[in-house]
C-alpha positions as CSV (number, residue, x, y, z in Angstrom):
1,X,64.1,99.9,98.1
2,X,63.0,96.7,99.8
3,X,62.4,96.8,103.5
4,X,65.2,94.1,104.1
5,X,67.5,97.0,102.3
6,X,66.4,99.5,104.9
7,X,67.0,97.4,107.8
8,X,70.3,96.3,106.5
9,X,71.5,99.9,105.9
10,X,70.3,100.9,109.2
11,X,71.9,97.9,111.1
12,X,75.1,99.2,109.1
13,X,74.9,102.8,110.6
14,X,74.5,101.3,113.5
15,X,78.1,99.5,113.3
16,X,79.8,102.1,112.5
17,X,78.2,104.5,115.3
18,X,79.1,102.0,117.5
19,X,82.9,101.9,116.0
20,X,83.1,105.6,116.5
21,X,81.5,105.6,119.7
22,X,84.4,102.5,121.2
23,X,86.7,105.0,119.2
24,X,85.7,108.0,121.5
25,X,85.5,105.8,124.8
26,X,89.5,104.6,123.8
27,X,90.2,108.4,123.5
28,X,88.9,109.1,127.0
29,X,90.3,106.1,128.4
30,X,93.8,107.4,127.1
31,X,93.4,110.7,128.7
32,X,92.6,109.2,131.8
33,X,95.5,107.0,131.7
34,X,98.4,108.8,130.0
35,X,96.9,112.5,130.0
36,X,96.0,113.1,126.4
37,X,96.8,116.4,125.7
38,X,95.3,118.7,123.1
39,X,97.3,117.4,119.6
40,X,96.2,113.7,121.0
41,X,92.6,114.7,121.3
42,X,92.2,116.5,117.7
43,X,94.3,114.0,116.1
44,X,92.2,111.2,117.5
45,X,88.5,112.7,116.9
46,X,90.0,113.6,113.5
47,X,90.5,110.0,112.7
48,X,87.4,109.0,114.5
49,X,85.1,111.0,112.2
50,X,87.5,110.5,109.3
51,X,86.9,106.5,109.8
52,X,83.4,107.1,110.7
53,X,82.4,109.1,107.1
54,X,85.0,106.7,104.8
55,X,83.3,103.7,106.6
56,X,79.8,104.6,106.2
57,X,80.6,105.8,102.4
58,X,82.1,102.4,101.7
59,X,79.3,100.4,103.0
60,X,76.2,102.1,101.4
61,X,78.2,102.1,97.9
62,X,78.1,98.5,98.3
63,X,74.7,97.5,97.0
64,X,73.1,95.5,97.9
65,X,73.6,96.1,101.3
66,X,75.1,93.5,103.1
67,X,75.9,92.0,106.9
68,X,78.9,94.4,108.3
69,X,79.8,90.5,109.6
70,X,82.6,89.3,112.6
71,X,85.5,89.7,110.6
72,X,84.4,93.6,109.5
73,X,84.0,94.0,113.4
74,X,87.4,92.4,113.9
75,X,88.4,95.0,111.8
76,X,86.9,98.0,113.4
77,X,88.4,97.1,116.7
78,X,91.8,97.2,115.5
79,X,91.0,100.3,113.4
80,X,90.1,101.5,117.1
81,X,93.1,100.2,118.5
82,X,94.9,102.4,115.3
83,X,93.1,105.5,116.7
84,X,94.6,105.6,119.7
85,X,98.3,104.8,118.6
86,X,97.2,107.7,116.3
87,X,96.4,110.1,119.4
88,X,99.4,108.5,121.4
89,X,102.0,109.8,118.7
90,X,100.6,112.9,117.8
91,X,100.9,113.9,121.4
92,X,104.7,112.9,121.3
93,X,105.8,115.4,119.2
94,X,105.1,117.8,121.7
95,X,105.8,115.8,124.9
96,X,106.8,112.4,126.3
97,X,103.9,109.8,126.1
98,X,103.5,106.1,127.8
99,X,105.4,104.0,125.5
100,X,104.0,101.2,127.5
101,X,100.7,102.2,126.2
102,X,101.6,102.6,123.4
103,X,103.2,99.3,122.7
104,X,100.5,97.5,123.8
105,X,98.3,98.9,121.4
106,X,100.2,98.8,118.7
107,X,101.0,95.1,119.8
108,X,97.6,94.0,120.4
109,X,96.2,96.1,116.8
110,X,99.4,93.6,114.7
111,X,98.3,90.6,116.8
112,X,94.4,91.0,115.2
113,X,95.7,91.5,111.9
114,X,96.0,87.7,111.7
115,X,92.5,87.5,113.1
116,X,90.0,89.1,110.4
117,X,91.3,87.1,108.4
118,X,90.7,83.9,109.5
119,X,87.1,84.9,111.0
120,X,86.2,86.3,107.2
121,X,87.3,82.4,105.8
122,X,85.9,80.7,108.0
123,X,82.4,82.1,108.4
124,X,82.3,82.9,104.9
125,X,82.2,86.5,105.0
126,X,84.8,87.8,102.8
127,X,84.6,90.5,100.7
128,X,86.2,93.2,98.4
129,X,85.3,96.0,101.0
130,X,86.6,93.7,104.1
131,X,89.7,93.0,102.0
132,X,90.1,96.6,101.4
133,X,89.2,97.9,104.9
134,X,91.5,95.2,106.4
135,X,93.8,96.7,103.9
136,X,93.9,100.5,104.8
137,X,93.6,100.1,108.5
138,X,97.4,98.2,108.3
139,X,98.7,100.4,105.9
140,X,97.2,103.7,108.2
141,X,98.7,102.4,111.1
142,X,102.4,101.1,109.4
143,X,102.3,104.6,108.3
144,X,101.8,106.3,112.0
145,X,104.7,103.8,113.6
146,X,106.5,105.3,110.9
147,X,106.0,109.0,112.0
148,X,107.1,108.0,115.8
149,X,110.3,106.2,114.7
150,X,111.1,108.3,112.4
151,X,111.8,111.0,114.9
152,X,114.8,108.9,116.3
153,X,115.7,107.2,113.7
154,X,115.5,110.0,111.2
155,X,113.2,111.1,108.5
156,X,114.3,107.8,105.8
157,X,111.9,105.5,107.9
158,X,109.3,107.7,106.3
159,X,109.9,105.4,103.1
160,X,108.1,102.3,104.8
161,X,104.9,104.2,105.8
162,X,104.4,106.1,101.9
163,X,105.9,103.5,100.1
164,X,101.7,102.1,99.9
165,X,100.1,105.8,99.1
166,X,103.0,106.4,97.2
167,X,102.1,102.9,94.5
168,X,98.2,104.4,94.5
169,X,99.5,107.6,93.5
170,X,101.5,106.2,91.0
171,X,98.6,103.7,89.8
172,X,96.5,106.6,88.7
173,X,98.7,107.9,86.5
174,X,100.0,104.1,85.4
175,X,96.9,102.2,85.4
176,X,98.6,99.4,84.9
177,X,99.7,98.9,88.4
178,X,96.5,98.7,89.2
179,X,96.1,94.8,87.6
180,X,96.1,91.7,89.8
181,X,98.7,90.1,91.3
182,X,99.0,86.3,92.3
183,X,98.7,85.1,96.1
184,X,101.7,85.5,97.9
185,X,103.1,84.2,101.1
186,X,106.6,86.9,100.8
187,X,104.5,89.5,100.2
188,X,102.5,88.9,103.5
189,X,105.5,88.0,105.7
190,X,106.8,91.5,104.4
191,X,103.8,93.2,104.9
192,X,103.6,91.8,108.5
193,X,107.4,92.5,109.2
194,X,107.1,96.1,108.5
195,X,104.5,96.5,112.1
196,X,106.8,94.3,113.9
197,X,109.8,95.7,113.2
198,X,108.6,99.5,113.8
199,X,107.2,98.2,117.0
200,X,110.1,97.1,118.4
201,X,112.2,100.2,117.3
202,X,109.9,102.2,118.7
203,X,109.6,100.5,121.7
204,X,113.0,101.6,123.1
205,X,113.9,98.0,124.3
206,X,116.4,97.8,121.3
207,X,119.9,99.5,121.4
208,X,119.7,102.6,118.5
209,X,122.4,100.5,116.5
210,X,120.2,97.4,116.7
211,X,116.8,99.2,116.0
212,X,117.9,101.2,112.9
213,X,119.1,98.2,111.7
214,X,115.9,96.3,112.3
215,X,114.1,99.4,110.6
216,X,116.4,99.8,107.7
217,X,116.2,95.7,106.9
218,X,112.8,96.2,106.9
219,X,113.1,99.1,104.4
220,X,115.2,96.7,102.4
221,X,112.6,94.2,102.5
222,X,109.5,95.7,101.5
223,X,111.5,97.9,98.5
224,X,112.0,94.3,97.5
225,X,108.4,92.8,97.4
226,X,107.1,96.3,95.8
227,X,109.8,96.1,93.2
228,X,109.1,92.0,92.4
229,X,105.3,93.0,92.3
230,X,105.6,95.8,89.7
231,X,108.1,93.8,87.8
232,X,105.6,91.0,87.1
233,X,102.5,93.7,87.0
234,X,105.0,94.8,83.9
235,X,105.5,91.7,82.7
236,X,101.5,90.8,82.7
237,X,101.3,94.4,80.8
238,X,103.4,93.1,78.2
239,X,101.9,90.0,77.7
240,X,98.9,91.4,77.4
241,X,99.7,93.5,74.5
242,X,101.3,91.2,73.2
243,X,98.4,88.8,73.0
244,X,96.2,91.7,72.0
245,X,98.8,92.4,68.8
246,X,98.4,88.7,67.8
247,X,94.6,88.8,67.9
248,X,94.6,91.9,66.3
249,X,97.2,90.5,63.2
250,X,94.8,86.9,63.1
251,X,92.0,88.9,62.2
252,X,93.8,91.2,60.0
253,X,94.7,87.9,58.1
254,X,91.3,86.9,58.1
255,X,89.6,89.8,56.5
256,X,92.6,89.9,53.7
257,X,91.6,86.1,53.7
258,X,88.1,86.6,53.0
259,X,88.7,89.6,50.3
260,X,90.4,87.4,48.2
C-alpha cells in the first residue's frame, strides 16, 4: 500500500470520527434542550455507531481510497441532522417531544438535500458511494417521518417510508430491478415531495383532514413513480432478451450457413 493510500484512509477515519463525534454533541445538545430521555438516547447512539461502521465500511471498500470531499461532508451533516430527528421520534412514542425541534431539523436536513448535490457537480466530486450515501440518508430519514405520522395518521403512512427497502428486497430476488433507469426530473420532485409532505403533517400546523390528505397524495404519488420505473425496468428486460434471442438465431444461421 502506498503511503498516499495510508494517509488517505486515515484522513477518511478521521471524517467519519468527526461525523460521529458532531453526531454525539447533537444528541447532547437535544437533551439539554428538549430533555432526551432514555429511548431518544439509545435510538440516537444506535444510529450514531450504526452510521459510523456502514460509513467507514463503505469508504475503505472503495479502493483506491479517495478524498471523503464537501459534498460527502454536506452529506454527513444532514445524516447528523437525521440522527437527531431519529432520537426526537423515538422518544415520542413514550412522551410528548418539541415538535418545534423537531421541525426544524427535519426542515433544515430536506433543505441540504438540494445542497450535496450541487457541491458534488460543481467541484467535481461525484461519486457512486456519494450517490448512494446521499441516497440512504433521504430514504432513512423519509422512513422515520414516516414512523411519527404514522402514529396520527395511522399505520398506511408506513407505505411511503418501506416502499424503498421494500424495491431492494424485491431486487434480490428480481435482479432485474436492479438495471438502470434514465434521469428523471418526476421521479425527483416525488422523491422530494415525500419529506415535505410528512413534514408538514407532522408538524401539527395542518388541520387532520388536510394533513392526511397531504400524506395520502403523497402516497399516491410516489406508488406512481415506483410503478412507471419498474414498468420501463420491465420493458428494458424484455428488450434485452429480446435482442439477445436475435443474436442468438443470427449465429445459429451462421453456423448452419457455414456447414453447408
Amino acid at each position: 500500500m502506498a503511503l498516499s493510500d495510508l494517509c488517505e484512509t486515515r484522513l477518511l477515519r478521521q471524517e467519519t470520527t468527526a461525523g460521529a463525534g458532531a453526531q454525539i454533541l447533537l444528541l447532547v445538545l437535544l437533551d439539554t434542550v428538549a430533555g432526551l430521555g432514555l429511548a431518544g438516547w439509545l435510538t440516537g447512539l444506535a444510529f450514531t455507531v450504526g452510521t459510523w461502521a456502514l460509513l467507514t465500511r463503505a469508504l475503505h471498500r472503495s479502493w483506491p481510497p479517495r478524498p471523503f470531499g464537501p459534498a460527502n461532508a454536506v452529506t454527513l451533516a444532514r445524516t447528523t441532522l437525521v440522527g437527531g430527528v431519529t432520537a426526537l421520534v423515538a422518544d415520542s412514542f413514550t412522551g410528548p417531544v418539541p415538535v418545534g425541534t423537531l421541525v426544524a431539523l427535519t426542515a433544515v436536513a430536506l433543505s441540504l438535500d438540494a445542497v450535496d448535490g450541487q457541491v458534488a457537480r460543481r467541484t467535481g466530486t461525484a461519486s457512486p458511494l456519494g450517490a448512494r450515501f446521499d441516497m440512504e440518508a433521504d430514504a432513512f430519514l423519509i422512513l422515520v417521518l414516516s414512523l411519527y405520522d404514522a402514529m396520527a395518521l395511522g399505520g398506511w403512512v408506513l407505505l411511503i417510508g418501506a416502499m424503498r427497502y421494500g424495491f431492494v428486497a424485491a431486487a434480490r430476488v428480481m435482479p432485474w430491478l436492479n438495471g438502470p433507469l434514465p434521469p428523471s426530473m418526476a421521479r425527483k420532485t416525488v422523491a422530494a415531495l415525500q419529506g415535505v409532505a410528512l413534514l408538514a403533517a407532522g408538524s401539527g400546523l395542518l388541520p387532520y383532514a388536510v394533513a392526511f390528505g397531504t400524506v395520502l397524495g403523497a402516497l399516491a404519488l410516489l406508488v406512481w413513480s415506483f410503478g412507471r420505473d419498474i414498468g420501463t425496468l420491465w420493458r428494458f428486460r424484455v428488450r434485452d432478451a429480446r435482442d439477445s434471442h436475435d443474436d442468438r438465431a443470427v449465429v445459429i444461421r451462421g453456423t448452419a450457413a457455414e456447414s453447408v
